[in-house]
C-alpha positions as CSV (number, residue, x, y, z in Angstrom):
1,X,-1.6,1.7,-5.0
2,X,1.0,3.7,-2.7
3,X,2.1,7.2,-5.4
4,X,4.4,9.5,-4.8
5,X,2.2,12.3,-4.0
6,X,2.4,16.3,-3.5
7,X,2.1,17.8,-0.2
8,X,-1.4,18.8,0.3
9,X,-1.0,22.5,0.3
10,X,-0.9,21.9,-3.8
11,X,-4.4,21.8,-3.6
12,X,-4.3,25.9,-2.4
13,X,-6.4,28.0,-0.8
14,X,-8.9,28.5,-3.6
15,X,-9.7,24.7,-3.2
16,X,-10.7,25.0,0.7
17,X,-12.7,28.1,-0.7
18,X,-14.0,26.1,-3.5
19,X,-15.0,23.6,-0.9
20,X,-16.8,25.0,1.8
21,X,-20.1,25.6,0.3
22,X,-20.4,21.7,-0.2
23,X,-18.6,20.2,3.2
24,X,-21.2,17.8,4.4
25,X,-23.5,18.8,1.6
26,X,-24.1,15.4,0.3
27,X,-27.0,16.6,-1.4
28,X,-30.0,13.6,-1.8
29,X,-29.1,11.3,1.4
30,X,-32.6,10.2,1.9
31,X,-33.0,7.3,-0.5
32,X,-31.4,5.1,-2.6
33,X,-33.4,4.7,-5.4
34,X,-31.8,5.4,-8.0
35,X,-34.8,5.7,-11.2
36,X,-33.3,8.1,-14.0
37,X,-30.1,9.3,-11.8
38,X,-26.5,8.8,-12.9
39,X,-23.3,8.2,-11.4
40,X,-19.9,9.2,-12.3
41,X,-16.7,7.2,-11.5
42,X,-13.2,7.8,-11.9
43,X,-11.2,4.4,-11.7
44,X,-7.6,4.0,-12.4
45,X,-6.6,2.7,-15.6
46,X,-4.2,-1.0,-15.9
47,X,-4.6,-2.5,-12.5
48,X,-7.3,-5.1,-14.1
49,X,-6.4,-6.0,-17.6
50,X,-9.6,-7.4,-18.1
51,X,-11.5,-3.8,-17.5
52,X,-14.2,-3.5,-19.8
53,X,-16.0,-6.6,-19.6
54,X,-15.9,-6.3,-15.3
55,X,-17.6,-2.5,-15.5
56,X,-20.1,-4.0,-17.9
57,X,-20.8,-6.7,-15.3
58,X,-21.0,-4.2,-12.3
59,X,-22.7,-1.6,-14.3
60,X,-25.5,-3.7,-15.1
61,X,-26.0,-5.6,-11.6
62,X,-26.1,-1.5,-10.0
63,X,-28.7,-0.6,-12.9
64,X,-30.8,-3.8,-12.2
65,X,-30.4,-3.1,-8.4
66,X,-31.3,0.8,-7.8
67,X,-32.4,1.8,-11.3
68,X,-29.3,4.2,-11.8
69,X,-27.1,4.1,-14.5
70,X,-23.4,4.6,-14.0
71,X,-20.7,6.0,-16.2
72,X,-17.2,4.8,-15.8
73,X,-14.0,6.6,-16.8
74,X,-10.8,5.2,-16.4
75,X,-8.2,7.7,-15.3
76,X,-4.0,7.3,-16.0
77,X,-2.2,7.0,-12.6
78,X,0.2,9.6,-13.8
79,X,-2.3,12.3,-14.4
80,X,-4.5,11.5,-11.6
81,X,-3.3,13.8,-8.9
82,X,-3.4,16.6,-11.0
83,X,-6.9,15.9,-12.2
84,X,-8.1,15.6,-9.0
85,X,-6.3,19.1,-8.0
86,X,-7.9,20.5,-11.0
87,X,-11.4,19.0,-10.2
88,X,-11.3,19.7,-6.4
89,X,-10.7,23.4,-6.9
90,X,-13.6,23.8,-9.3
91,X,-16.2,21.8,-7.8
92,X,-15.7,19.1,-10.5
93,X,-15.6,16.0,-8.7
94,X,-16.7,12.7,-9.8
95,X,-20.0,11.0,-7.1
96,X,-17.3,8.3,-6.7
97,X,-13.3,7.6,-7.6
98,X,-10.4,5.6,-6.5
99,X,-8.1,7.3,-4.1
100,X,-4.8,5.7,-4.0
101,X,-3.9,4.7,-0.1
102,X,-1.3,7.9,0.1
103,X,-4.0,10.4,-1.5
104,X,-7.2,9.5,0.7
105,X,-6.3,11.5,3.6
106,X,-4.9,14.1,1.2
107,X,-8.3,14.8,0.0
108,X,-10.3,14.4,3.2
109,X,-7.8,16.9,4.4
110,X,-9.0,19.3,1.5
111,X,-12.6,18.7,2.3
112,X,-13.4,17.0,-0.6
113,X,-14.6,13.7,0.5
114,X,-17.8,12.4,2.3
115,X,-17.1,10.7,5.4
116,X,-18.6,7.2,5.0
117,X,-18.7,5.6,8.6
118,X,-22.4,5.9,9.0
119,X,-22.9,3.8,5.7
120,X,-20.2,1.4,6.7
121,X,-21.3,0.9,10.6
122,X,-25.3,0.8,8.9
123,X,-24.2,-2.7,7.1
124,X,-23.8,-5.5,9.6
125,X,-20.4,-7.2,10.7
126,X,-18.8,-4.5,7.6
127,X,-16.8,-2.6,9.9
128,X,-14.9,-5.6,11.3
129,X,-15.0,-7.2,8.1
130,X,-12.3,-4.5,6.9
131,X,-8.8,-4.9,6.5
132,X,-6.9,-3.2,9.0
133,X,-4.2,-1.6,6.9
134,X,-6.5,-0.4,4.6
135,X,-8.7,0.6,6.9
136,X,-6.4,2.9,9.1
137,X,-5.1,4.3,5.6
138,X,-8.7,5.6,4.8
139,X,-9.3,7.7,8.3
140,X,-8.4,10.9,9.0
141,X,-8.9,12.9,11.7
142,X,-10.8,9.6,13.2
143,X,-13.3,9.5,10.0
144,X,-13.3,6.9,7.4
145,X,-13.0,8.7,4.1
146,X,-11.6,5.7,1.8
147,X,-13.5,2.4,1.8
148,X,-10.8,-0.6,1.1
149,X,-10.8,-1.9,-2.1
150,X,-7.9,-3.8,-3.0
151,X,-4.4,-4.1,-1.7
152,X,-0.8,-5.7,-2.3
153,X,1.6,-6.2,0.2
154,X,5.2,-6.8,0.4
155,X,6.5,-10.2,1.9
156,X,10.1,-12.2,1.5
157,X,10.1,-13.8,-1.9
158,X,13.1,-16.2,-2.5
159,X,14.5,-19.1,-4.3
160,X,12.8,-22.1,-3.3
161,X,15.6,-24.2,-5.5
162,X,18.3,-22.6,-3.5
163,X,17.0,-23.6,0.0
164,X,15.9,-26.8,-1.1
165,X,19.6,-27.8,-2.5
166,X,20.8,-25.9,0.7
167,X,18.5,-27.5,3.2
168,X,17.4,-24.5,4.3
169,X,13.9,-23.3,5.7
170,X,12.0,-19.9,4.8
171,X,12.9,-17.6,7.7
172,X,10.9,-17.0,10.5
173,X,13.3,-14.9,12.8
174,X,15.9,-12.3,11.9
175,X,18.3,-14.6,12.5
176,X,17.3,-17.2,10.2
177,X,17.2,-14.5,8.0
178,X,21.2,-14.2,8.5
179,X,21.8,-18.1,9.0
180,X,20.3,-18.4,5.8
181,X,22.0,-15.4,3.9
182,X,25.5,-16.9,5.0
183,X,24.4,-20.6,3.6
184,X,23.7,-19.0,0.5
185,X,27.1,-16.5,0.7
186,X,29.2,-19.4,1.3
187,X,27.7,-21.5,-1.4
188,X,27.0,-19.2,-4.2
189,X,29.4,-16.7,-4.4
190,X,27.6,-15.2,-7.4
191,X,24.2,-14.9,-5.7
192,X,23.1,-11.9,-3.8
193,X,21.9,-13.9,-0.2
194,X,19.6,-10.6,0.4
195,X,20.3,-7.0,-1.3
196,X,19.3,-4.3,0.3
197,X,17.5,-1.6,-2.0
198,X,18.6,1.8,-1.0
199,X,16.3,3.7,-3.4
200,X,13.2,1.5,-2.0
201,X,11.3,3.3,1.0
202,X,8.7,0.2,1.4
203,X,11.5,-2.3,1.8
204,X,12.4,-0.4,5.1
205,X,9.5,0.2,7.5
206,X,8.8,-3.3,8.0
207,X,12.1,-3.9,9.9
208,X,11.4,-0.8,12.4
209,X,8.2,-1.7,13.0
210,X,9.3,-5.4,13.2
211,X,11.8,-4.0,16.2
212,X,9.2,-2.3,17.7
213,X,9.4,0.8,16.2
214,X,7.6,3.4,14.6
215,X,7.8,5.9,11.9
216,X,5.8,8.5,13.1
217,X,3.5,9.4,15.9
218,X,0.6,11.9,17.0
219,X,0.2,13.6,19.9
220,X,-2.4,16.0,19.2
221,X,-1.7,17.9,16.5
222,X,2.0,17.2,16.7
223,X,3.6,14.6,14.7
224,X,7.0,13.5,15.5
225,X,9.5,11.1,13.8
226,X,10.4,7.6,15.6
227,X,12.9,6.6,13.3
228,X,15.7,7.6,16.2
229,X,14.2,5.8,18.6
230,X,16.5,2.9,20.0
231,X,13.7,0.2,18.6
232,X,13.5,2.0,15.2
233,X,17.6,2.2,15.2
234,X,18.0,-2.0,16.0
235,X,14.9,-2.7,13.2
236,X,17.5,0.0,10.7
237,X,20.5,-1.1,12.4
238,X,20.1,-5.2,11.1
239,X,18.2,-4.0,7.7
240,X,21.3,-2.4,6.4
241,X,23.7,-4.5,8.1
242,X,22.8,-7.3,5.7
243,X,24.8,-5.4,3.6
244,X,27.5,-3.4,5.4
245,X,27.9,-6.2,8.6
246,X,27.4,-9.5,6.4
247,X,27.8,-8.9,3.0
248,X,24.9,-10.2,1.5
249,X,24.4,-7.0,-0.7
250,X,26.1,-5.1,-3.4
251,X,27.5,-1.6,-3.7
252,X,25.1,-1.1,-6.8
253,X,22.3,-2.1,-4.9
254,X,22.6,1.2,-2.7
255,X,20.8,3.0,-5.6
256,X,18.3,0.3,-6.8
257,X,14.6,1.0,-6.8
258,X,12.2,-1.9,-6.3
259,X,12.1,-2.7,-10.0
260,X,16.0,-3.0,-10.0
261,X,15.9,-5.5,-7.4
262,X,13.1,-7.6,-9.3
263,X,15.4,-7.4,-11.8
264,X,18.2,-8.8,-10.5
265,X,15.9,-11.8,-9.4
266,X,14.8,-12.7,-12.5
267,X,18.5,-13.0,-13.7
268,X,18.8,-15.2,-10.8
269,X,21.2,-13.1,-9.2
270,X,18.9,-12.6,-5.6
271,X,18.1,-15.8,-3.1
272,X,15.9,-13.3,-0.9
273,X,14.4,-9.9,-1.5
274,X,11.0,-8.3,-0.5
275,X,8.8,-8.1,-3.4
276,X,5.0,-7.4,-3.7
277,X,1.8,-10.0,-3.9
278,X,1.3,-8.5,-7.3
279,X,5.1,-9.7,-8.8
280,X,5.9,-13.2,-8.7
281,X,3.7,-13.6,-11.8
282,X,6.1,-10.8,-13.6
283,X,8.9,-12.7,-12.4
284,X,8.3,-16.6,-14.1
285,X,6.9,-14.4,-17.4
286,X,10.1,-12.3,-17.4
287,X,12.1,-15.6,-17.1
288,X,10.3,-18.8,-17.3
289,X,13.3,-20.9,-15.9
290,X,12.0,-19.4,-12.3
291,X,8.4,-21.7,-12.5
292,X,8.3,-24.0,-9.7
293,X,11.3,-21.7,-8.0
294,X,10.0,-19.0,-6.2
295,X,8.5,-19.3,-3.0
296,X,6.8,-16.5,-0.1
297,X,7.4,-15.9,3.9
298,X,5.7,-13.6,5.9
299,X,8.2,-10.8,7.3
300,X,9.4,-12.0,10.6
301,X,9.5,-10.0,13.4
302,X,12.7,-10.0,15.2
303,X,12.2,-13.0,17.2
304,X,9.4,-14.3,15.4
305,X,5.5,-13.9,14.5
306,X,5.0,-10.7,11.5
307,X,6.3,-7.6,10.9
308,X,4.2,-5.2,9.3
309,X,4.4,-4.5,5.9
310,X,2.7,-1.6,3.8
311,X,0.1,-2.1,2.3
312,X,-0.3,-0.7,-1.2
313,X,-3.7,-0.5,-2.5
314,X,-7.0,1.7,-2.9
315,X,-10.0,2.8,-1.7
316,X,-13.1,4.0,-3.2
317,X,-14.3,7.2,-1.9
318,X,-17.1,9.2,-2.3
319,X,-16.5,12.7,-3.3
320,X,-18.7,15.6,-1.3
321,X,-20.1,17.1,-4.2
322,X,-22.3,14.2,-5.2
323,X,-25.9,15.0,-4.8
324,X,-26.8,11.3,-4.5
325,X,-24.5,10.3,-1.7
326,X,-26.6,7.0,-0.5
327,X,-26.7,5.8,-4.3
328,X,-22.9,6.4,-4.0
329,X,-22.6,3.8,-1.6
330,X,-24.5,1.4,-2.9
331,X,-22.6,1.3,-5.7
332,X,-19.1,1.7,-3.8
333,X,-20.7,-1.1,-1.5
334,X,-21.2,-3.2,-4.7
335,X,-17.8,-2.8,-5.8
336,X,-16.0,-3.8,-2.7
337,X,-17.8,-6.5,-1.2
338,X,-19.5,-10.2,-2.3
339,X,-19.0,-10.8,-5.4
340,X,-17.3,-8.1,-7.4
341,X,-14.8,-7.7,-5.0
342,X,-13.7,-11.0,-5.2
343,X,-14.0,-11.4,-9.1
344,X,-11.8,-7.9,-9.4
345,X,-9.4,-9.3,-7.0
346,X,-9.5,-12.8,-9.3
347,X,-8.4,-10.6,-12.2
348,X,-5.9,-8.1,-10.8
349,X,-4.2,-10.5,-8.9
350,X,-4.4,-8.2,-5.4
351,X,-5.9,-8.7,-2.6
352,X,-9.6,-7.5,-1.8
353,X,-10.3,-5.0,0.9
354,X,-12.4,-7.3,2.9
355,X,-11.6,-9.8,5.1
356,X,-14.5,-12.2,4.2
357,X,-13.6,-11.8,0.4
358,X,-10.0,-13.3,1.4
359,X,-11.8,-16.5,2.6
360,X,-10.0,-18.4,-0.4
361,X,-6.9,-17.4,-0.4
362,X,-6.2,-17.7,3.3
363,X,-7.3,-21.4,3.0
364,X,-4.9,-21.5,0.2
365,X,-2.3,-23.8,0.1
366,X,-0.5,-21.6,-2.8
367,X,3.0,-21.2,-1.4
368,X,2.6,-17.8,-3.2
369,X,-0.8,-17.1,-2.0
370,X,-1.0,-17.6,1.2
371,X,2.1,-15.9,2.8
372,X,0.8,-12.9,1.0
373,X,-2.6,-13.0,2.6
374,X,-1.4,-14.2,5.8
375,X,0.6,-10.9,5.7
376,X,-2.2,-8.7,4.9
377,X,-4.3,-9.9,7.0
378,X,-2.3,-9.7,10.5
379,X,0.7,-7.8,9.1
380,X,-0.6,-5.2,6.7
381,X,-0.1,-1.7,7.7
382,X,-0.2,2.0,6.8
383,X,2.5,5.1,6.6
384,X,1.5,7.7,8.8
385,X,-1.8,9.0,7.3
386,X,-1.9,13.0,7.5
387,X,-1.4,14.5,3.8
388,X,2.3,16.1,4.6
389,X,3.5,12.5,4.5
390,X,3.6,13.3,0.6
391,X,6.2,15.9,1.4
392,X,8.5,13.2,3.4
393,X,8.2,11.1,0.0
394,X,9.1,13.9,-2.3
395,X,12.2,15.2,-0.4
396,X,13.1,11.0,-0.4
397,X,13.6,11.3,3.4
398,X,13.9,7.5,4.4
399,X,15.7,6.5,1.2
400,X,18.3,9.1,1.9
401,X,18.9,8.2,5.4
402,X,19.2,4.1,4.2
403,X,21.8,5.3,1.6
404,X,23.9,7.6,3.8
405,X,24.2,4.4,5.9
406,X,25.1,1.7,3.4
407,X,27.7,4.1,1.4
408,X,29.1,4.7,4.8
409,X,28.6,8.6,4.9
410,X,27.0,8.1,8.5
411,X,26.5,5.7,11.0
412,X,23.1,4.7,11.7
413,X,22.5,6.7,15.0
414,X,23.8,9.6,13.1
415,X,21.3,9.2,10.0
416,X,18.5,8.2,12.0
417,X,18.4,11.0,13.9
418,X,18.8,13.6,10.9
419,X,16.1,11.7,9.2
420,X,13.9,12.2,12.3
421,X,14.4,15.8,12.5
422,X,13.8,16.4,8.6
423,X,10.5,13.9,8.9
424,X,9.6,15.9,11.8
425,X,9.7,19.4,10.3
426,X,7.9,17.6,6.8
427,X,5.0,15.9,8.7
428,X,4.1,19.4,10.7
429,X,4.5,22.2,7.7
């Protein structure tokens, strides 16, 4: 999943020392066979409540396959990073762990991980089978380092009761978006038509790249902030005029995090908010009443078609200490394809990092399936991938700039372009 992360230079020197005896050394890359070898595998602990029984499953179909044994420990997302700091700097590293979407490039960065595009391009049709987002979040430097596992993405949830008693239709432009929200304003009074989420940096980049826009780019080894271009301005420019131009917000909601807008949905105070694939589950159990009420639209782009969304997720990577680097990916190729992919995705409730795996729920007729996958699919997309983009999320860079704007502090050209220049100076420490 998408972490707040620290800039890479946490990792220090002493880990790029630690390092560069091993870069590239992946130790026993001549065969898979696996006869009296072990593997060791960190994996994230609470994304499949269901956990034990599944490694048993994929544990045993790896033994049966290559002969290996494989010992899986399940790591807390809130002492990961450190762990991995720790282990990096000592040489410690698990064969094989999840790397959250933010941290892959992070640790390719630090030289810890095996590149993997010879395996992947080495299994026919795999390399188009991937999904983009994820895909793109796993490559640095123009090497894949993070094979996609799983992924959520954030579309428009909403009230399916309220447009329905409304005559109303899910959005597919902006300005449905606002036709709608002034229905619903005019209505019910009581209802939030769409808050906007100031402490929420997900809920923004789809409307500048939906414009057009861009949060970052390259050019070389230069990065530079879009988010004062004129096309990044219009996606911010309508985003937080649902609150400021049309009212559809509340003052409170310039502080809310994600959570505090799920909140306010299940009190069935919100028509329209952008929520994850993983949540509307969360919502009916938090308040049965919503069953049969909550419906999913793809983010529309400005006139139309998808706007990108972020996709939040993991890959499995393979860590550059391993001395049995082919095994590695037999077992990562295990994980994240055929079957187990789609049986972890089954009992997570996210989205599996291959295409082919998505077969079912892009033919589903789920209205809170197959938005979602529709949007991963041909609308998922990554944050900037170079490890200082942890730095623009610790100094709360975009969220800043959204609630300078909605409190009135500055006008949009004026936040924008501070943002830009802090992003800027962030993304090339």
């Amino acid at each position: 999943m998408h972490k707040r992360i620290l800039p890479a230079v946490a990792l220090g020197a002493a880990a790029t020392i630690a390092l560069a005896g091993c870069a590239g050394g992946s130790g026993d890359n001549g065969s898979a066979d696996g006869e009296g070898k072990e593997l060791t595998v960190w994996i994230m602990k609470g994304t499949n409540p269901d956990a034990t029984a599944f490694y048993d499953k994929v544990s045993e179909a790896f033994e049966e396959e290559t002969g290996a044994t494989v010992k899986i420990e399940e790591i807390q997302w809130a002492d990961a990073h450190d762990r991995f700091v720790t282990s990096i700097a000592g040489g410690t590293t698990p064969d094989i762990a999840e790397t959250g979407t933010t941290w892959t490039a992070e640790f390719a960065d630090a030289g810890a991980l095996l590149p993997i595009d010879e395996y992947v391009d080495g299994e026919k049709g795999l390399r188009d089978d991937l999904v983009e987002g994820l895909s793109v979040a796993g490559t640095y430097d123009d090497e894949l380092y993070g094979m996609p596992w799983y992924a959520g993405v954030r579309s428009i949830v909403y009230r399916t009761d309220v447009f329905e008693e409304l005559g109303l239709e899910a959005p597919k432009t902006w300005d449905d978006i606002v036709t709608a929200g002034e229905a619903i304003k005019a209505a019910k009074p009581d209802m939030l038509p769409f808050p906007v989420a100031g402490d929420a940096e997900f809920q923004v980049y789809p409307w500048v790249w939906g414009a057009g826009g861009e949060i970052a780019t390259k050019d070389g080894d230069t990065w530079t902030s879009e988010l004062d271009s004129a096309e990044s301005q219009a996606g911010i420019e309508f985003y937080t005029g649902l609150a400021t131009e049309h009212g559809f917000s509340s003052a409170g909601a310039t502080t809310w995090k994600e959570t505090d807008l799920r909140d306010a949905f299940t009190q069935g105070n919100v028509a329209m908010m952008l929520s994850g694939s993983w949540t509307p589950n969360a919502l009916v159990e938090a308040n049965p009443e919503l069953e049969g009420k909550i419906g999913a639209a793809v983010i529309p782009g400005q006139d139309g078609g998808i706007a990108p969304s972020v996709l939040g997720g993991s890959h499995l990577s393979i860590f550059n200490t391993t001395k049995n680097a082919d095994l590695a990916w037999e077992f990562v190729k295990l994980m994240t394809t055929g079957k187990f992919a789609e049986q972890w995705s089954d009992e997570t409730g996210y989205f599996p990092g291959v295409q082919s795996a998505m077969e079912e729920a892009l033919a589903s007729t789920d209205p809170l399936v197959a938005p979602f996958a529709e949007q991963m699919v041909d609308g998922g997309a990554s944050v900037p991938v170079t490890p200082n983009f942890g730095a623009v999320q610790a100094k709360k860079t975009t969220n800043a700039m959204i609630q300078a704007i909605l409190s009135g502090q500055k006008d949009v050209a004026t936040a924008t372009k501070d943002a830009a220049a802090e992003m800027t100076e962030l993304l090339n420490q």
